[in-house]
ZAMARGU-4260 file (C-alpha; in steps of 0.2 Angstrom, whole numbers, plus 5000, padded with zeros to 4 digits):
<rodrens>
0) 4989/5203/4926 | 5003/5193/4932 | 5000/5178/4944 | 5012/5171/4957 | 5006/5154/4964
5) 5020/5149/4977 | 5019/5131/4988 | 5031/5130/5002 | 5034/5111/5004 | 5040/5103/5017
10) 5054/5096/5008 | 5063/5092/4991 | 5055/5075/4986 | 5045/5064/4974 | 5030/5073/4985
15) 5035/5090/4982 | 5022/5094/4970 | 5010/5108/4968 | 4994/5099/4965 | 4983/5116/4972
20) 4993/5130/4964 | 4992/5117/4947 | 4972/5115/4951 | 4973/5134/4952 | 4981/5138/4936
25) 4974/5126/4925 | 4956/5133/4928 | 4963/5150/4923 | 4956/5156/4907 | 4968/5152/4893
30) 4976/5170/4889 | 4980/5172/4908 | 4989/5158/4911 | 5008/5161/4902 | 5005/5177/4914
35) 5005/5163/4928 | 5019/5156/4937 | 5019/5142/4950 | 5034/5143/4960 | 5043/5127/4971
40) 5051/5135/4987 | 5058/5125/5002 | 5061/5129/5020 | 5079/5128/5017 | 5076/5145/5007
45) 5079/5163/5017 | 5063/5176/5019 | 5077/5187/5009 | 5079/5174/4994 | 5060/5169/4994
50) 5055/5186/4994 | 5067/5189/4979 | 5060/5176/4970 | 5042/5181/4971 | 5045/5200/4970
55) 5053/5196/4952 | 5041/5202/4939 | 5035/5213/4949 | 5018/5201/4951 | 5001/5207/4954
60) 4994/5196/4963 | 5003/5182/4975 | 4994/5167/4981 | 4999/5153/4993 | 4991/5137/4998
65) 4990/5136/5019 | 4996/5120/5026 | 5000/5117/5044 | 5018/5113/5040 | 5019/5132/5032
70) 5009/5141/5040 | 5019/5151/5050 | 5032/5155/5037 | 5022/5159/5023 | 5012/5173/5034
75) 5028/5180/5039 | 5034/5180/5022 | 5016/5190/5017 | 5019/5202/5031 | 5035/5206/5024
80) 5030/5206/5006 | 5015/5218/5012 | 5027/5229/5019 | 5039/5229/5003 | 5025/5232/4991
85) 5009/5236/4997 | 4998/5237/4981 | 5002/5218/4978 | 4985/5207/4981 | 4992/5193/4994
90) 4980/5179/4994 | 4978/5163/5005 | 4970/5147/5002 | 4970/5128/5008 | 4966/5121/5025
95) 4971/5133/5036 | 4963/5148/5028 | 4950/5137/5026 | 4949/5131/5043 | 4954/5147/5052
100) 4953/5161/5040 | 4948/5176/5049 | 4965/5174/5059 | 4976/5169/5046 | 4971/5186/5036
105) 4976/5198/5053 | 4993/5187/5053 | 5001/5190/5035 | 4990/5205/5034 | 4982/5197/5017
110) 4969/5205/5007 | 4958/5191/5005 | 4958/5170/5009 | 4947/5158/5000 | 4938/5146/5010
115) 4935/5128/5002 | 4941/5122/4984 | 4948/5138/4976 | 4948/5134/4956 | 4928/5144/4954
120) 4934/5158/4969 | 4949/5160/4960 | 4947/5160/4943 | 4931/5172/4945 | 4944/5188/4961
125) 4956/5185/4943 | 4944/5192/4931 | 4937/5205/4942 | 4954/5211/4950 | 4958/5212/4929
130) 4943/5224/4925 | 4943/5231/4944 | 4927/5229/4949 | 4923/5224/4966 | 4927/5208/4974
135) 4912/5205/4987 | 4900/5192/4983 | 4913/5179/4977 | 4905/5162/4986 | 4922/5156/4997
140) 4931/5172/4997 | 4935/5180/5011 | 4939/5201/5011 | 4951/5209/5023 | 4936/5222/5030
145) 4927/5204/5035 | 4919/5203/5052 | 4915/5186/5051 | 4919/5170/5040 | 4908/5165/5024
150) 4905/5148/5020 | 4918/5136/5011 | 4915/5135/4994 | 4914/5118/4983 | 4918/5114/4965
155) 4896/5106/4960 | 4904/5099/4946 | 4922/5089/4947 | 4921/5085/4926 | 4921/5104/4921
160) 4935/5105/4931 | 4954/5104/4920 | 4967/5090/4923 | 4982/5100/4929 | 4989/5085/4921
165) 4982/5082/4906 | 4982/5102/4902 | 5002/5101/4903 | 5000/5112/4919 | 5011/5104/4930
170) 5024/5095/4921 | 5030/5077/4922 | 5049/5068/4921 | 5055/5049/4919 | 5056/5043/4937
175) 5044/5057/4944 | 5030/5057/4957 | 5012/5063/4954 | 5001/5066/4970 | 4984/5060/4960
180) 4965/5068/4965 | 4954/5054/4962 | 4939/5061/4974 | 4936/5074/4984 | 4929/5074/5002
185) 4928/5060/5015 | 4911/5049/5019 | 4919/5050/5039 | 4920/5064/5050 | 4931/5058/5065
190) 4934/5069/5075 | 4952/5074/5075 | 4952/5073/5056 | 4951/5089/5043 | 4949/5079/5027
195) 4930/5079/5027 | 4935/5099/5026 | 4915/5100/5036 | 4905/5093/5021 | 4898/5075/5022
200) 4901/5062/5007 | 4912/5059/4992 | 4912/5065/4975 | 4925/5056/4963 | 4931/5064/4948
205) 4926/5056/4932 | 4933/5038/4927 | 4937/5044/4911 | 4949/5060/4916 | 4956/5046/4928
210) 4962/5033/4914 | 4968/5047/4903 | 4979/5054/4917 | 4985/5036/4919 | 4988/5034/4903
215) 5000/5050/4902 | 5008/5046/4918 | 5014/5027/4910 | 5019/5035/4892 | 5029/5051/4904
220) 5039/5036/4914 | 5032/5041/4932 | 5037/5030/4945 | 5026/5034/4960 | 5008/5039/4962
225) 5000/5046/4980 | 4982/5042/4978 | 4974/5057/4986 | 4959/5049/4993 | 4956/5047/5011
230) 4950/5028/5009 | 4950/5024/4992 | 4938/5009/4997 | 4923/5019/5005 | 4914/5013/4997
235) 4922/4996/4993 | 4913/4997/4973 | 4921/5012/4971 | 4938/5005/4976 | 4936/4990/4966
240) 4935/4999/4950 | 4949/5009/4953 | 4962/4996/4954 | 4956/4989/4939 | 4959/5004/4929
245) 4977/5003/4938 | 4979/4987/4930 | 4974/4991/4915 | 4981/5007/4912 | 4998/5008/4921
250) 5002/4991/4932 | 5022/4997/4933 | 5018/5014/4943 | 5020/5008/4962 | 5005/5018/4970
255) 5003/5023/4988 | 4983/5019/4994 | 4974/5026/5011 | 4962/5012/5014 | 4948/5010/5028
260) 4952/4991/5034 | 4934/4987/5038 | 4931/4986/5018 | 4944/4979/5014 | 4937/4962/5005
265) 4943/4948/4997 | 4939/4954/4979 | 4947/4970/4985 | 4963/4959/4991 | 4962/4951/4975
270) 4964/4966/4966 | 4976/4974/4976 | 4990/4960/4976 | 4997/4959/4957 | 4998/4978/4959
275) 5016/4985/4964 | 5007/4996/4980 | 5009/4999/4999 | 4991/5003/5009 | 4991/5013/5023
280) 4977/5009/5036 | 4973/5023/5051 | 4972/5012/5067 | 4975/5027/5077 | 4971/5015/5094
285) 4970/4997/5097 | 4954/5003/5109 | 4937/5002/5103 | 4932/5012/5118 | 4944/5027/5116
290) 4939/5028/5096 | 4920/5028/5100 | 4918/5047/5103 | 4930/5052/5089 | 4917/5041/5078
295) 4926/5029/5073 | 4926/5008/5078 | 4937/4994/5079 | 4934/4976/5080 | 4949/4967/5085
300) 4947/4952/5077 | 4941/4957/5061 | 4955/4972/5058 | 4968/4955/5064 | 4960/4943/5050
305) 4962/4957/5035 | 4979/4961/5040 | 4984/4944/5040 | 4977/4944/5023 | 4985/4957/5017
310) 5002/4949/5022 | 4997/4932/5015 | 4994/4939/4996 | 5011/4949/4999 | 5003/4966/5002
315) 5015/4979/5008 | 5004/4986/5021 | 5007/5001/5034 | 4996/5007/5050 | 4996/5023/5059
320) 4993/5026/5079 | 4990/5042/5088 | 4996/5045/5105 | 4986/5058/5117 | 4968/5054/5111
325) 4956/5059/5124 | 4951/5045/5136 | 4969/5035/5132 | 4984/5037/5142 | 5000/5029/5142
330) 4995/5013/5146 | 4983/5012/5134 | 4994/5016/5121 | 5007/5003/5124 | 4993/4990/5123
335) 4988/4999/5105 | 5006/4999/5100 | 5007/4979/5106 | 4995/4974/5095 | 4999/4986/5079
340) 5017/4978/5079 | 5009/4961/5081 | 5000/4965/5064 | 5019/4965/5056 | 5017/4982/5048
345) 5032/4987/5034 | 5028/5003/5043 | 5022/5010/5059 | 5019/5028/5059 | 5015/5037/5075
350) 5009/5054/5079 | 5007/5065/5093 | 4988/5072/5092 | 4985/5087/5084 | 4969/5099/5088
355) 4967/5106/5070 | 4958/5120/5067 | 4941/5117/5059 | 4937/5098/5067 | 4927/5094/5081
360) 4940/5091/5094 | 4947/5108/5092 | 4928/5114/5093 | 4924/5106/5109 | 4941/5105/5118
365) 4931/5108/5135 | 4920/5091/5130 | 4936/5082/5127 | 4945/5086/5142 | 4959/5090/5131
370) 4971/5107/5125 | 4981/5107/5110 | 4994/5121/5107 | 4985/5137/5098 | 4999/5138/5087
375) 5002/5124/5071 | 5006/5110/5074 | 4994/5110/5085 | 5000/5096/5096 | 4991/5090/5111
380) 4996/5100/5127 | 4984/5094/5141 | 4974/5078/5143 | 4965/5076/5157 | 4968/5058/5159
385) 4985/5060/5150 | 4997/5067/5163 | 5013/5076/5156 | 5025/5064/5161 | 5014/5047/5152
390) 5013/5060/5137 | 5035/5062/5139 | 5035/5042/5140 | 5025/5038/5124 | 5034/5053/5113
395) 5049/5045/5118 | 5043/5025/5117 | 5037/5031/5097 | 5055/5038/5095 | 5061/5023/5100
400) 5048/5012/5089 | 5052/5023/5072 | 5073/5020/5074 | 5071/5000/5079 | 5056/4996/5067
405) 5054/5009/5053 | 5072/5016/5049 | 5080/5001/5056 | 5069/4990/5043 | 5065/4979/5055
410) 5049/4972/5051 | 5056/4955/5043 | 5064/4947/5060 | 5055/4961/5076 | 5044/4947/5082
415) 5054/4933/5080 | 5068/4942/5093 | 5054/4945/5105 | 5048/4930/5103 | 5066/4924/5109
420) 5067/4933/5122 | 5048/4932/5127 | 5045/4949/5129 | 5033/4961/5122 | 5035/4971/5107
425) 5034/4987/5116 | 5045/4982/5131 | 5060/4978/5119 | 5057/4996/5111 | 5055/5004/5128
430) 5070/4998/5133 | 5080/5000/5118 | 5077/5022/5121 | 5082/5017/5140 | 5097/5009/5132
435) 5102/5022/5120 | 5101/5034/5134 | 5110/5027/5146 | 5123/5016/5136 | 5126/5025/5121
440) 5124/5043/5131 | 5111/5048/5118 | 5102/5064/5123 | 5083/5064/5124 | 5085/5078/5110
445) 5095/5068/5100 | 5082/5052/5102 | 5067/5064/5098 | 5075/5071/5084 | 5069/5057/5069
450) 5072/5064/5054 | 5090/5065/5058 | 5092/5045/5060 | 5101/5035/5045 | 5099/5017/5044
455) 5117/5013/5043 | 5120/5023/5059 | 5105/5012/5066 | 5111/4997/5062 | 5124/4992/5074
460) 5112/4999/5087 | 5102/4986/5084 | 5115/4975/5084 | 5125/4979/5100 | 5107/4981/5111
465) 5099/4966/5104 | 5117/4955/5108 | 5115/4961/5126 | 5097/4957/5127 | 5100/4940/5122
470) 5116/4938/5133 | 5105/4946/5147 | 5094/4931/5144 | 5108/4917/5141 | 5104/4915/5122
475) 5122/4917/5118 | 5119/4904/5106 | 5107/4913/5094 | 5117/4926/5092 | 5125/4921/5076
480) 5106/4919/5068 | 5100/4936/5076 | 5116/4946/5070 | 5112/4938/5050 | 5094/4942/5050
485) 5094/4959/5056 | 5108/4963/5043 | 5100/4953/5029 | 5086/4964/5033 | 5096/4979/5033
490) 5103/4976/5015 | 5090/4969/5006 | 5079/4986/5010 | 5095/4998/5010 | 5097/4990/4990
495) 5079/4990/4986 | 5079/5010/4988 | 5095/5011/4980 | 5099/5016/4962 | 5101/5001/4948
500) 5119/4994/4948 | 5122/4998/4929 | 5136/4987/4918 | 5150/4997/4912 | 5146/5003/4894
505) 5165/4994/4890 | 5177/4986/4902 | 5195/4995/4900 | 5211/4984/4894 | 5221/4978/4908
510) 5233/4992/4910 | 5221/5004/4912 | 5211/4993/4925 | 5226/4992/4939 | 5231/5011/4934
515) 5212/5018/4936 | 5206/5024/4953 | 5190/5013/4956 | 5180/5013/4972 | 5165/5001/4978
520) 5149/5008/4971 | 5138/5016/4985 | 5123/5004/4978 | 5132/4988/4982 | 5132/4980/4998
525) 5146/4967/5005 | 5142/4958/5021 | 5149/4944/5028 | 5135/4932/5038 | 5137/4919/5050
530) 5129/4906/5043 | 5126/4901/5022 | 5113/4911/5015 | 5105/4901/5004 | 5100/4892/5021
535) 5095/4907/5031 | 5082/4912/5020 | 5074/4894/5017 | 5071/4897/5035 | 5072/4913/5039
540) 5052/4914/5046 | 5056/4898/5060 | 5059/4905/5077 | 5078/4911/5079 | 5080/4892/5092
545) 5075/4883/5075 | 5087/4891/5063 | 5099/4892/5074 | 5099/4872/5077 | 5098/4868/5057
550) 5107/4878/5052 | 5128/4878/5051 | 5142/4887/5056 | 5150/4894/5041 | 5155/4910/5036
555) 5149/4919/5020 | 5153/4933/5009 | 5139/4941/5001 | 5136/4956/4990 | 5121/4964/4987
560) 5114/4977/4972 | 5099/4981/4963 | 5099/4980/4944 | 5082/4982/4934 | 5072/4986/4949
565) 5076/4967/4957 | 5087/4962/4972 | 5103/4951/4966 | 5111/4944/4981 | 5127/4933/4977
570) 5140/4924/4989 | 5158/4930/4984 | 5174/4921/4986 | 5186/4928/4997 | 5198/4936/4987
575) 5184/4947/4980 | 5177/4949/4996 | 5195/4958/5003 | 5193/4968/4984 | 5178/4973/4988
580) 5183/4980/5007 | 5199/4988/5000 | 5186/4998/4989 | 5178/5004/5003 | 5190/5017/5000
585) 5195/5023/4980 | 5212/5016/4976 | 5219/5010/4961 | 5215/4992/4953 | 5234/4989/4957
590) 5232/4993/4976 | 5215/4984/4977 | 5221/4968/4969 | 5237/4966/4979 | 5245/4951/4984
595) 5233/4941/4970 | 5239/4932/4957 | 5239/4943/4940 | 5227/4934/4933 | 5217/4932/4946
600) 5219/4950/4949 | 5214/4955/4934 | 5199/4944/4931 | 5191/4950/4947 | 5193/4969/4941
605) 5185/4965/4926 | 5171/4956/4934 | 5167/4970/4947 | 5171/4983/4934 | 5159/4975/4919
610) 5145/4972/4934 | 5145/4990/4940 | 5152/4983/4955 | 5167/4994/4955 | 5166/5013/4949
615) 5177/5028/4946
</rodrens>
């Protein structure tokens, strides 16, 4: 029999892996799976070149995993594959077959979905499509002919179970991602939440598969591991033990962790900190009263002290917030988006709600007071206490809060320019959309429309809105120190995420370097500041009147680049620094050196050439 397992991702990525379809295939019995393919497809791709791809091979069976993000393509691609060639078996799996199967088989007129964890359902519709005999009965599976949904199958044993990983299923590169199951399910069932997936309590997979898994994700060079685990410290034990194998097995993976804040101890802290890591912590709303009937709490004080924690043992930390809960407004969420930005995130992520299929607010819509749109996303359409225009104001006060904060990398000096101007955090971002609007003539589509936002386009917003603000407020004089700190900023996060500034393998004789096109590479950053910046970050964390008032007046040249994973920052001299701009665009190393000396000429060219500095 041959097998198509394709995953429609949401984008080409370090995340773009098909954990499912690998779960899927690794379960297969051994002789079935070189007649197995897993097949990457992106959005990008037409319905004519996807179904191109699948068709090729003439499969027998096609399976897909369901996510809201797919959805909707991937049924239309089915109802088109149906039509082509109806004898193939079109299967479904994943959350929204899971959560809404019934549905999703009349849409891309499937012949079966499987509700649940698919390895067993799957493994067991393969063997009896193989011999033909009839496929009612499989626990999970869901036939075409049925009238009503059967229950959502579960895995009872996680250590039978084969490592996509270790089996060689999904492969792994230098400088890869890995998402990485550690557990399965969710000890919480809030509300708006699928992850629980209706079944109560966590089952992690065995300690030992775990250390072997890390163990080939440190000898295959990965460089990023998702931990997919809801709140990797529920309960905190459990959590603890974990990061110690991460220490022990592979400390140079960075890892991306869910956590629940509330169990976030010291020990856990501890552990945590020598790691290379980010945690991201659901808030969802600063209100304790709106989170109540979506089963969840919040204790102010408490979710403030293990925050500040976090920051204290350098712990790159992110929250997320949701707008449109039932029983909030717009009000309520400025005041939750005050106090997560007082938290100092490195992130601030904030979503629209969504009423997924399968949770309890999409069951009880009516109780809730609330709509959300019957197709995916699902986003919130009517709140009873959320009038269309407060929902219009927060969409467009979270648009405002990713460009400033996220993309703009503003974490580092946010509060200390409110502070400044003694406004609220939420009041400077609010007005920063108005601004952008208004001044800078940018459309409400435009300003909605994230993805399509690049740092270095943000940058000089930032700039020219938080120059008016202060002129607004006759703080002409801290200028200077703003303008530096929110391009230091800038820099030192648009190098981080850059590729290593690499040393020329040989340096060229001196003919060759003034006759050779060179250009500045794109990892290297040249700045000039207002004031010295060896100074600027002594006292970078004072308020902008204390820096300002120690501080000097003198101009610096500063270049920026990343080598063996560490920021270098170095001050230039101003010969190289006009180099360096003249590079900007290519030219020769004749053109770029003009009006220096020969020698001097020609010992910059070989100092920005040997450094990686300058390329060709």
């Amino acid at each position: 029999m041959q097998i198509k397992i394709a995953t429609l991702h949401v984008r080409d990525s370090a995340q773009a892996v098909p954990l499912a379809a690998g779960n899927l295939k690794a379960r297969l019995p051994r002789e079935q799976q070189p007649h197995t393919e897993l097949i990457d497809l992106f959005p990008e791709q037409s319905d004519a070149e996807i179904c191109s791809e699948l068709l090729s091979g003439a499969p027998d069976l096609i399976a897909f995993p369901l996510y809201v993000w797919n959805r909707e393509q991937i049924l239309r691609l089915c109802r088109s594959l149906k039509q082509t060639q109806p004898e193939i078996f079109l299967l479904a799996g994943g959350p929204e077959a899971s959560a809404d199967s019934l549905k999703v088989i009349v849409e891309g007129e499937l012949d079966a979905v499987i509700r649940g964890e698919g390895e067993e359902a799957f493994t067991e519709l393969v063997r009896r499509l193989g011999k033909d005999e009839p496929l009612a009965g499989i626990p999970g599976l869901v036939l075409a002919e049925a009238k009503r949904e059967s229950a959502a199958t579960s895995c009872p044993d996680l250590a039978k179970l084969p490592s996509p990983w270790l089996t060689g299923t999904l492969p792994l590169e230098d400088g890869s991602g890995v998402l990485w199951e550690v557990a399965r399910g969710c000890r919480f069932n809030c509300a708006f939440c699928y992850d629980a997936k209706g079944q109560s309590g966590v089952r992690p997979l065995p300690l030992e598969r775990l250390r072997h898994e890390l163990e080939l994700f440190a000898r295959s060079g990965v460089s990023q591991v998702w931990v997919l685990d809801s709140t990797f410290n529920a309960p905190a034990e459990r959590g603890k033990q974990l990061l110690k194998l991460l220490a022990r097995v592979a400390p140079e993976i960075h890892y991306h962790i869910e956590a629940k804040a509330d169990l976030l101890d010291d020990a856990t802290i501890r552990l945590l900190a020598p790691l290379s890591c980010s945690v991201q912590i659901g808030l969802q709303s600063a209100d304790p009263e709106v989170l109540k009937p979506l089963h969840r709490n919040l204790d102010h004080r408490q979710m403030e002290q293990v925050l500040g924690k976090l920051s204290r043992a350098g712990i790159t930390f992110g929250l997320d917030l949701i707008y449109g809960l039932p029983g909030d407004n717009h009000a309520g969420f400025v005041r939750s988006l005050d106090f997560a930005l007082h938290q100092q995130p490195n992130q601030l992520d904030i979503f629209p709600l969504a009423v997924l299929p399968g949770t309890e607010l999409f069951e009880e819509q009516a109780r809730y007071g609330i709509q959300g749109a019957p197709r995916p996303p699902y986003l919130i359409q009517e709140n009873a206490g959320y009038p269309p225009k407060e929902m219009a104001a927060s969409q467009k006060l979270a648009a405002a809060t990713d460009i400033f904060y996220n993309r703009g990398r503003a974490v580092g000096f946010f509060l200390q320019l409110c502070r400044a101007l003694r406004c609220a955090p939420q009041e400077f971002l609010s007005g920063f959309g108005a601004w952008l609007e208004k001044q800078k003539k940018i459309s409400a589509t435009r300003l909605l429309d994230i993805e399509s936002w690049h740092p270095r386009e943000i940058l000089p917003l930032q700039l020219d809105y938080s120059g008016a603000k202060l002129r607004e407020k006759k703080l002409t004089k801290l200028l200077p120190v703003a303008e530096d700190l929110i391009a230091y900023h800038f820099c030192c996060a648009e190098v981080l995420l850059a590729e290593d500034c690499l040393l020329a393998a040989q340096v060229p004789d001196d003919r060759t370097l003034l006759q050779t096109e060179w250009r500045l590479n794109p990892g290297v950053l040249r700045r000039r500041f207002n004031h010295p910046l060896e100074g600027l970050e002594e006292l970078g964390g004072e308020s902008l009147e204390e820096i300002a008032r120690h501080l000097p007046r003198e101009t610096e040249e500063v270049i920026f680049l990343r080598r063996g994973g560490e920021l270098m920052i170095e001050a230039i001299a101003e010969e190289f620094a006009h180099l360096l701009e003249r590079a900007e665009k290519p030219a020769p190393g004749s053109e770029l050196s003009a009006g220096l000396p020969k020698r001097t000429a020609l010992e910059l060219l070989r100092f920005a050439v040997g450094e990686g500095v300058l390329i060709h």
